[in-house]
C-alpha positions as CSV (number, residue, x, y, z in Angstrom):
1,X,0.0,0.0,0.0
2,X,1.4,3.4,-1.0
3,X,2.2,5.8,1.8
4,X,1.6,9.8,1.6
5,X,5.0,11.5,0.8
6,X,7.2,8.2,-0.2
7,X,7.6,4.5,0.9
8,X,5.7,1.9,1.2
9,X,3.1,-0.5,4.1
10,X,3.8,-4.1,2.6
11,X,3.4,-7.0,5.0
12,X,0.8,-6.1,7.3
13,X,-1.0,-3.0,8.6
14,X,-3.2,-2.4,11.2
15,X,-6.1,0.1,11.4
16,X,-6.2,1.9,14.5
17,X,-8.8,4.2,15.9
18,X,-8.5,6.8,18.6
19,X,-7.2,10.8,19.4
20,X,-3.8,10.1,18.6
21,X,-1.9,12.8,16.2
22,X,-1.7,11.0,13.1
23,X,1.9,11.8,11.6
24,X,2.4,9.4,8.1
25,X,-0.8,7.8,6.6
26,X,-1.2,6.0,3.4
27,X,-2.9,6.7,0.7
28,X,-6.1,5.6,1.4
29,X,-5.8,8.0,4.6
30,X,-5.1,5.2,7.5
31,X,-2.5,5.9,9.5
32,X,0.6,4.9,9.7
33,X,2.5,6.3,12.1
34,X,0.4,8.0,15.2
35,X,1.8,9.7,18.6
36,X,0.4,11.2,21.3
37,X,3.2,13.1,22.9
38,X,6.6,11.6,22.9
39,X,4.8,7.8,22.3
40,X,4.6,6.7,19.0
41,X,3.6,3.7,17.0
42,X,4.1,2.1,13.8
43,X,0.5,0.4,12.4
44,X,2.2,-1.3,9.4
45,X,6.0,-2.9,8.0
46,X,7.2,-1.2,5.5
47,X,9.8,-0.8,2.6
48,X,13.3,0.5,2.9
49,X,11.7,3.7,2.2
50,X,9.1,4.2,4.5
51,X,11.4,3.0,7.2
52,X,14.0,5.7,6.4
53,X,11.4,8.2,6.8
54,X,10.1,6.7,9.7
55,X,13.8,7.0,11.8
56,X,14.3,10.4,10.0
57,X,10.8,11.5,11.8
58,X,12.1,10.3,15.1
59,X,15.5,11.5,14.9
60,X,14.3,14.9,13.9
61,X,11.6,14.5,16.8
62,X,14.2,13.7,19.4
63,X,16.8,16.4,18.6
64,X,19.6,13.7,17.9
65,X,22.3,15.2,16.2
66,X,23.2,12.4,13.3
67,X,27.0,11.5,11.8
68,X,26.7,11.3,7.8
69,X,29.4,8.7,6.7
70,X,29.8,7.0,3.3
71,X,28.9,3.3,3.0
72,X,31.5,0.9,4.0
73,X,33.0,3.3,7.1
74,X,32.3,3.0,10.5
75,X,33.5,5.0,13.5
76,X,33.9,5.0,17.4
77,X,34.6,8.1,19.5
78,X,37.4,7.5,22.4
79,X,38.5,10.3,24.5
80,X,38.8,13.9,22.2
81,X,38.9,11.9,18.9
82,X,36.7,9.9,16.7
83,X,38.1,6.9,14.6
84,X,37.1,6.3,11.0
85,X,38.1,3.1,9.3
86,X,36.9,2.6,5.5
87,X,36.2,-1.3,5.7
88,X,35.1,-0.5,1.3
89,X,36.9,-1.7,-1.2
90,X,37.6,2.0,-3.0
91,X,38.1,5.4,-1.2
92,X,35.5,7.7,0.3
93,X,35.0,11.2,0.7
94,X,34.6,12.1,5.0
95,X,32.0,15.5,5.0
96,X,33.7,17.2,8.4
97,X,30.7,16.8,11.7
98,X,30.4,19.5,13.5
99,X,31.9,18.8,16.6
100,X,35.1,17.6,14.8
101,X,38.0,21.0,14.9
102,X,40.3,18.9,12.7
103,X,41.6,15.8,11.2
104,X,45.4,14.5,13.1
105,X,45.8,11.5,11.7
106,X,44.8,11.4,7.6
107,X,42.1,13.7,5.7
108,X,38.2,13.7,4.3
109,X,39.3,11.5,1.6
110,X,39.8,8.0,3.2
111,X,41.4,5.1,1.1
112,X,40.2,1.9,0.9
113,X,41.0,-0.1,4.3
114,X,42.4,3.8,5.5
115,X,41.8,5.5,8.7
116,X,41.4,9.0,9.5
117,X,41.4,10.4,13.0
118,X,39.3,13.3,13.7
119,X,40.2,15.8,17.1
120,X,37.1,16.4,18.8
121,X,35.9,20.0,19.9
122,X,35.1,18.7,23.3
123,X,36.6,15.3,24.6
124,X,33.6,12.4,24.2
């Protein structure tokens, strides 16, 4: 079933009743994602897309700075500094967080199987 705005209920999907502050619905206007104040719930599975939306929504909701890295790196923050190791087969491109004041140990662009080392502007 086509959701509002992008994605997708596949699976199952519930139809709820109620007061609750309906935030996604689908197209045939059930909803899909309800809250009433900071509780919220899912009525239906959904695609990749919907999902993305769905953790964007909350994210957003919860004021929880996020970390954009390429696909392939992961990272881990110990002491003033956070750790970047490119576990891809080809380079990527690091965009600088905001709480990073500079790279110490390699750059934004991280070889394949590189690490970069980022100084952090207050120590985690």
């Amino acid at each position: 079933m086509p959701v509002k705005g992008g994605g997708s209920a596949r699976l199952w999907r519930e139809k709820t009743e109620g007061g609750a502050e309906i935030i996604i619905e689908d197209v045939e206007g059930v909803p899909v994602l309800v809250s009433q104040g900071k509780v919220f719930y899912l009525t239906a599975s959904g695609d990749r897309a919907l999902m993305q939306r769905v953790a964007d929504y909350l994210i957003a909701e919860a004021n929880i700075p996020v970390l954009t890295i390429p696909a392939g790196v992961r990272c881990r923050v110990r002491g003033g500094f956070r750790i970047y190791v490119n576990y891809g087969a080809t380079a990527q491109v690091l965009t600088k967080a905001d709480d990073e004041t500079a790279y110490v140990v390699g750059g934004a662009d991280i070889a394949a199987a590189g690490v970069t080392v980022a100084k952090l502007a207050k120590a985690g």
